[in-house]
PyMOL CGO cylinders between C-alpha atoms (Angstrom):
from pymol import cmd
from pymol.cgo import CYLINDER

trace = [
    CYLINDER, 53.26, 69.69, 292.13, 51.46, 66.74, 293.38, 0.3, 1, 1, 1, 1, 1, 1,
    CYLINDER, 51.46, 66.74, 293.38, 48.36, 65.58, 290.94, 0.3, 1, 1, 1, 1, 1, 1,
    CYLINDER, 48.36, 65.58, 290.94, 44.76, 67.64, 292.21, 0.3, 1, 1, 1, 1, 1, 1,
    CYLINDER, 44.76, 67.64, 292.21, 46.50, 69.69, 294.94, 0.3, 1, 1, 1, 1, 1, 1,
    CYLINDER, 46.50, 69.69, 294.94, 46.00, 73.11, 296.08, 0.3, 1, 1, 1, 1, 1, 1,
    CYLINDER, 46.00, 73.11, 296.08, 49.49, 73.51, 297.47, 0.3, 1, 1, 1, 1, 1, 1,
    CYLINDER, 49.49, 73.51, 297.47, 53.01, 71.38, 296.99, 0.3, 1, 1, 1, 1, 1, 1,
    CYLINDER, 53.01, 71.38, 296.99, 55.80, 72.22, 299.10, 0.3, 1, 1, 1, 1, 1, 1,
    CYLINDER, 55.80, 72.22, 299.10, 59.09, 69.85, 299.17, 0.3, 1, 1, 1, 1, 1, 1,
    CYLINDER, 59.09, 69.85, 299.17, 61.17, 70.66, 302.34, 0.3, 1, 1, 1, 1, 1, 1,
    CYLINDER, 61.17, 70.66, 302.34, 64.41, 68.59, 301.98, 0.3, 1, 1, 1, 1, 1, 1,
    CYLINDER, 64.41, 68.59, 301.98, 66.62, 66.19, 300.00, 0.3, 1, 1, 1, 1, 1, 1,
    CYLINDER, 66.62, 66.19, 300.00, 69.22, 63.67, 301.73, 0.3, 1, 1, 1, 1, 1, 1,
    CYLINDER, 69.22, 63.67, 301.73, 72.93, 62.77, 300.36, 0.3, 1, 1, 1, 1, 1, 1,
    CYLINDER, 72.93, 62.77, 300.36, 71.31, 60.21, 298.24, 0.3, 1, 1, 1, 1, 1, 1,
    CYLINDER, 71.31, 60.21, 298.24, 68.90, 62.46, 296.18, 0.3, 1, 1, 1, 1, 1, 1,
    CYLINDER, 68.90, 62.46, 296.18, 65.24, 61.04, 297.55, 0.3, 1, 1, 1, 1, 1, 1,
    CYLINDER, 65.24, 61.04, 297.55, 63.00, 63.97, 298.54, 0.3, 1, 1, 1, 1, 1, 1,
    CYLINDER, 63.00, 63.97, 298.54, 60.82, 65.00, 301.16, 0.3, 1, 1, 1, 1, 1, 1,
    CYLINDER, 60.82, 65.00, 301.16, 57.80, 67.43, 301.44, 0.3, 1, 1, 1, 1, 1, 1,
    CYLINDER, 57.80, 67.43, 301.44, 54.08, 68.32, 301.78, 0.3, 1, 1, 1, 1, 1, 1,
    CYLINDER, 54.08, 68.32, 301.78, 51.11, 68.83, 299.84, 0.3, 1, 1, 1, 1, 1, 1,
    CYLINDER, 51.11, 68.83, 299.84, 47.95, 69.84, 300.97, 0.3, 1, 1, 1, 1, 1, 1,
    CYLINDER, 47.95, 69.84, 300.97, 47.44, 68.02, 304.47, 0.3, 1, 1, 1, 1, 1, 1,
    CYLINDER, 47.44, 68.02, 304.47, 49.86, 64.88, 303.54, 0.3, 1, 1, 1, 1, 1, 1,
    CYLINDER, 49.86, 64.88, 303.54, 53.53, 64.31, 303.18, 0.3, 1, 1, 1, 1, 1, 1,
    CYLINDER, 53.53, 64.31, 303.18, 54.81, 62.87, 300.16, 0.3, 1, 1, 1, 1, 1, 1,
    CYLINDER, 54.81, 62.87, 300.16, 57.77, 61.04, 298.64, 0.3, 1, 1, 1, 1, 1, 1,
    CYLINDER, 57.77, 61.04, 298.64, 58.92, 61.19, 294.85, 0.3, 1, 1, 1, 1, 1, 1,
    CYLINDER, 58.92, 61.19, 294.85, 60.21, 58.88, 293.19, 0.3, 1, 1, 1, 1, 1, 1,
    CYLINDER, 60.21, 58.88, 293.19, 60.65, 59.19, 289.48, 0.3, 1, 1, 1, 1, 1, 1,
    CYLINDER, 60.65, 59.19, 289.48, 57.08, 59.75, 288.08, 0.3, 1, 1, 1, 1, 1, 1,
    CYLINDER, 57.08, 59.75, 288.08, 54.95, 58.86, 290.85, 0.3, 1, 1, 1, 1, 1, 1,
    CYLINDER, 54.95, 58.86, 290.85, 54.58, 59.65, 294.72, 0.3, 1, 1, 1, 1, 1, 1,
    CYLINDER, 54.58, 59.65, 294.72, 53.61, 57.69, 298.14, 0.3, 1, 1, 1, 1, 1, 1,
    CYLINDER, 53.61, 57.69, 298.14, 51.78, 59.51, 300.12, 0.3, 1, 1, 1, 1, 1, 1,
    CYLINDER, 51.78, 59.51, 300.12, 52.70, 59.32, 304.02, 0.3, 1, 1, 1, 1, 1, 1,
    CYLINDER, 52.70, 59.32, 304.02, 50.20, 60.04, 306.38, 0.3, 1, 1, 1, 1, 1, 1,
    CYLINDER, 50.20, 60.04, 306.38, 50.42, 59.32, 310.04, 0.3, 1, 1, 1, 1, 1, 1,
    CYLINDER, 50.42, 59.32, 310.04, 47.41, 56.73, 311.79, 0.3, 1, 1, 1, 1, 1, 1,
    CYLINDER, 47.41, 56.73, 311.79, 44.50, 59.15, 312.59, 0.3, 1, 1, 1, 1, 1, 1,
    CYLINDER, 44.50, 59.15, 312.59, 45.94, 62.29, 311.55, 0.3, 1, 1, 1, 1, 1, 1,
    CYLINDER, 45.94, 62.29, 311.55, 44.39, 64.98, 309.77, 0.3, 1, 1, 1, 1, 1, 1,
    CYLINDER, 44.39, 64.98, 309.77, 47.72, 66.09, 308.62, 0.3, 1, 1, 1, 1, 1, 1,
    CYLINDER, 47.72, 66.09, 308.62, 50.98, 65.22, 308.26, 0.3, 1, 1, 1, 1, 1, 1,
    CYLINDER, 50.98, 65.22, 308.26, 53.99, 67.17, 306.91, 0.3, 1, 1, 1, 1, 1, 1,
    CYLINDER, 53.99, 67.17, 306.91, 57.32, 65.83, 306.31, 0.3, 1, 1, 1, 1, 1, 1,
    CYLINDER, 57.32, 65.83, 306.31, 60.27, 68.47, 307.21, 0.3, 1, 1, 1, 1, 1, 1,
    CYLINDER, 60.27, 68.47, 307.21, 63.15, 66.28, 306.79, 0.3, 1, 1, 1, 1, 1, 1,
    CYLINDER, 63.15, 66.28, 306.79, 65.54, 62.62, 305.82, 0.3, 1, 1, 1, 1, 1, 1,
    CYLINDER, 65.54, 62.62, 305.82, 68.88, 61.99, 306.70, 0.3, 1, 1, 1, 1, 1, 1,
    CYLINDER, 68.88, 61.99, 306.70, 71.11, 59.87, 304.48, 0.3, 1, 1, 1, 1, 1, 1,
    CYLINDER, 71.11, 59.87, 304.48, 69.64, 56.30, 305.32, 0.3, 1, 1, 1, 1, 1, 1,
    CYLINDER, 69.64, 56.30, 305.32, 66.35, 57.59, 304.79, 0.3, 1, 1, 1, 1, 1, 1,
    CYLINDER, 66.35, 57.59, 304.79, 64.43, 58.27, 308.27, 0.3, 1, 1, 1, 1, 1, 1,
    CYLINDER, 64.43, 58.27, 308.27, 61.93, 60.37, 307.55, 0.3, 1, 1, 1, 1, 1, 1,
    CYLINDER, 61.93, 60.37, 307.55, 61.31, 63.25, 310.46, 0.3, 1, 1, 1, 1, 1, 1,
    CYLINDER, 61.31, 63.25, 310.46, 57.73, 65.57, 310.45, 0.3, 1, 1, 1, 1, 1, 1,
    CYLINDER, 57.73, 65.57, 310.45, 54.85, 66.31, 312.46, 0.3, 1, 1, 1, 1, 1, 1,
    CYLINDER, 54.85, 66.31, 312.46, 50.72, 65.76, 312.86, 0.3, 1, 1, 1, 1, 1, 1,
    CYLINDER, 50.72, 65.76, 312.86, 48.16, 67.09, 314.11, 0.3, 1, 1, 1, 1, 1, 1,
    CYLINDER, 48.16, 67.09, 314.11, 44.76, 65.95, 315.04, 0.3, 1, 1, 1, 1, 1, 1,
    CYLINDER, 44.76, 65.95, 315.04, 41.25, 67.31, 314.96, 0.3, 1, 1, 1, 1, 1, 1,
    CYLINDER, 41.25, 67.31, 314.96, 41.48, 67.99, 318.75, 0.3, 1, 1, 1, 1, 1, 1,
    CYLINDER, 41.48, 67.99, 318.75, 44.77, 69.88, 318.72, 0.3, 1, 1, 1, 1, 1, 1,
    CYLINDER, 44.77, 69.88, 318.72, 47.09, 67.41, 319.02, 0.3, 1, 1, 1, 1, 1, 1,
    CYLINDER, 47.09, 67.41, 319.02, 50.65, 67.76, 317.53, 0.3, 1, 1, 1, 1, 1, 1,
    CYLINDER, 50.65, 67.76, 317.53, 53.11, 65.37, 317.92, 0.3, 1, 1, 1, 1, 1, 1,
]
cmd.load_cgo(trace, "trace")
């Protein structure tokens, strides 16, 4: 679980073993002991849902208007 959050979710692992996921409104990458935190320009959320084997990382936003890209 990622440090101070209410919810952790990890969605998928590539060939290579790096991991992608979620917790509270950001997505996150671990590596070894710590995590980077992804979180797309002007988004109030971000979730990361998936990374193929030379590590693009796919997910989704959305913004305080409704927008979801």
């Amino acid at each position: 679980m990622a440090p101070n959050a209410s919810s952790t979710q990890f969605t998928r692992r590539n060939a290579l073993g790096v991991t992608v996921g979620s917790y509270d409104s950001h997505g996150l990458v671990p590596s070894g002991t710590s995590l980077a935190t992804v979180d797309y320009p002007g988004a109030e959320s971000t979730q990361l849902s998936g990374i193929n084997y030379w590590g693009s990382i796919v997910g989704n936003y959305s913004n305080r208007d409704g927008t979801i890209g």
